[in-house]
C-alpha positions in Angstrom: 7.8 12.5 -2.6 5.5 11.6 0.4 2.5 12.8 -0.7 2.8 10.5 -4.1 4.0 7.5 -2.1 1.2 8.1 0.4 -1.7 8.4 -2.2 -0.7 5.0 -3.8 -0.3 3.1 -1.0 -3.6 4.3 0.2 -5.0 3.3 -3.0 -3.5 -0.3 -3.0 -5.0 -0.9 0.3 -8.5 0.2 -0.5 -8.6 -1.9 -3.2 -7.1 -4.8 -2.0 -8.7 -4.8 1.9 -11.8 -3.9 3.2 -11.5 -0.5 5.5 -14.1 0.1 7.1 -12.9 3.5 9.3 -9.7 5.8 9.1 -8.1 4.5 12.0 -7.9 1.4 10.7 -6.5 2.6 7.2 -3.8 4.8 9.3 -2.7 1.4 11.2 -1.9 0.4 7.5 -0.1 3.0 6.7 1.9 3.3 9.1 2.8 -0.4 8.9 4.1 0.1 5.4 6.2 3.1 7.0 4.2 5.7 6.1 2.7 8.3 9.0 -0.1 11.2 8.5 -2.2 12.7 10.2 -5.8 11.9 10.3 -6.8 15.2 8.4 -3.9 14.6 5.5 -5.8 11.3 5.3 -9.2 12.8 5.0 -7.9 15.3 2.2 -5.9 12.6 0.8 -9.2 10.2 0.5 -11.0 12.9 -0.8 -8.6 14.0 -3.3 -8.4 10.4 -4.5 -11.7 10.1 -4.9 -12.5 7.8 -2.4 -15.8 7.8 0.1 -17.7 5.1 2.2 -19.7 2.6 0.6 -22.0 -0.1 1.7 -19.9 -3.5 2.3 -23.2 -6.0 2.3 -22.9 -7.0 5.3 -25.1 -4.2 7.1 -21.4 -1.9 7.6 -19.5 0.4 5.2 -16.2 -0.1 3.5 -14.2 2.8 1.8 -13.7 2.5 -1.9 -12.6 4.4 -5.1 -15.2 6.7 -6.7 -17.0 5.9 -10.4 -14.0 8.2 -12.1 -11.6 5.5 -11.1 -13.3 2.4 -11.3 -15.8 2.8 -13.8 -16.6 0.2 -16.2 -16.4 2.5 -19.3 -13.4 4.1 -18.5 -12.3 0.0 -18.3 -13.2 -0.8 -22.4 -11.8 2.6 -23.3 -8.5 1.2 -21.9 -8.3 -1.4 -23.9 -8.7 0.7 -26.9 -5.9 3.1 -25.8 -3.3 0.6 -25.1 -2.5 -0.7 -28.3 -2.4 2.9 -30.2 0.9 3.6 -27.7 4.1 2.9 -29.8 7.1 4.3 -27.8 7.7 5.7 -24.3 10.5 8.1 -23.7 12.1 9.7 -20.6 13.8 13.2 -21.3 15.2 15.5 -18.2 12.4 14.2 -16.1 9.5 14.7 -18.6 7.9 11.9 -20.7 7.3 11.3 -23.9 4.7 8.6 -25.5 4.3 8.4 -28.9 1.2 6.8 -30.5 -0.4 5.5 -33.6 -0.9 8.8 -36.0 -4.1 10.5 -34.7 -4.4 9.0 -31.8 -2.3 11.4 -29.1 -5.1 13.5 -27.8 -7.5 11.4 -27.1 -5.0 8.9 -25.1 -3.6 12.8 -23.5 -7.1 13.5 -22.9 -7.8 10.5 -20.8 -4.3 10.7 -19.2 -5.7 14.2 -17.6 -9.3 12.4 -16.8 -7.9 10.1 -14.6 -7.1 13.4 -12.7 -4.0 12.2 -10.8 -2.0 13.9 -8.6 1.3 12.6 -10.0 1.0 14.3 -13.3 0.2 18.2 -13.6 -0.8 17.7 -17.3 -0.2 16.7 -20.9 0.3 18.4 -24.2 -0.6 16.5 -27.0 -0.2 16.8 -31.0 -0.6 14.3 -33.7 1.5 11.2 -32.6 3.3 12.6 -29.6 2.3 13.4 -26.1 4.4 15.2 -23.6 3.6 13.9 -20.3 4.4 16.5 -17.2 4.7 15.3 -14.0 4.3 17.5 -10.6 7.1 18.7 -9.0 8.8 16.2 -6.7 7.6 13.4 -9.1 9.9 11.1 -10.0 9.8 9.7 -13.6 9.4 5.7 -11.6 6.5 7.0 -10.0 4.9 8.2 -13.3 5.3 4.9 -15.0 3.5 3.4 -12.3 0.9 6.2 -12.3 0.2 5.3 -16.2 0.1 1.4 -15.3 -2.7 2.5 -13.1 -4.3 4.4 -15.6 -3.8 2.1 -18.8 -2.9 -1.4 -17.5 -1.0 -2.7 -19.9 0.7 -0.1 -21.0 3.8 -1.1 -20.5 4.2 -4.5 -21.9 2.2 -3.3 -25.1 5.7 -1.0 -25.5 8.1 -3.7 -24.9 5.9 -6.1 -26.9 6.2 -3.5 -30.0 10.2 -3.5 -29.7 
């Protein structure tokens, strides 16, 4: 999906570069082959959280809101991580099973991270069904959980 692919890369770059306007963050775009208008931009930035902040240097940079880069959110990661046992792929839906008693809190912070590439999770005990939107592919939900529990991955591999 373009929206998905879009949001991402627009996320790598403002973490990794400094923008300091749209134009500039469109030029990057479109160098990775991907085009938008500058209003699918500003509704793109907006729905990742993203806003102007002062770069130090007397000029402004655009960054990731609090939500996404909060410190808190950072620890509670590395508490999540290692409750994740198993993650399985089933007719485009995901599965992650987890320690006993430990699925809705890791669902719960799964739907915090409020991203656009999954539409939501049920959780019960040990077992989480992760949903992605429509147009989602099951790749681009791994990476969307890598984002939201680094790690996550390797903890799973590590536990087989």
């Amino acid at each position: 999906m373009q929206k998905t692919k879009r949001l991402l890369a627009i996320e790598k770059i403002i973490s990794e570069e400094k923008i300091s306007v749209q134009g500039e963050l469109l030029r990057m775009l479109k160098g990775k082959g991907i085009s938008c208008t500058q209003a699918t931009l500003s509704r793109n930035l907006r729905q990742l959280g993203a806003g102007r902040v002062p770069d130090g240097n007397g000029g402004y940079r655009y960054a990731l809101s609090d939500t996404v880069r909060n410190p808190e959110k950072a620890s509670l990661k590395l508490n999540i991580v290692p409750v994740i046992q198993e993650i399985v792929e089933a007719k485009g839906l995901m599965v992650i099973k987890t320690i006993p008693g430990n699925a809705s809190n890791t669902a719960f912070f799964i739907d915090g991270a409020g991203r656009y590439e999954i539409a939501g999770t049920i959780a019960g005990d040990d077992t989480i069904l992760v949903i992605p939107r429509d147009g989602v592919s099951i790749q681009q939900v791994h990476t969307c959980l890598e984002i939201i529990l680094p790690g996550i991955h390797e903890q799973v591999k590590s536990r087989k």
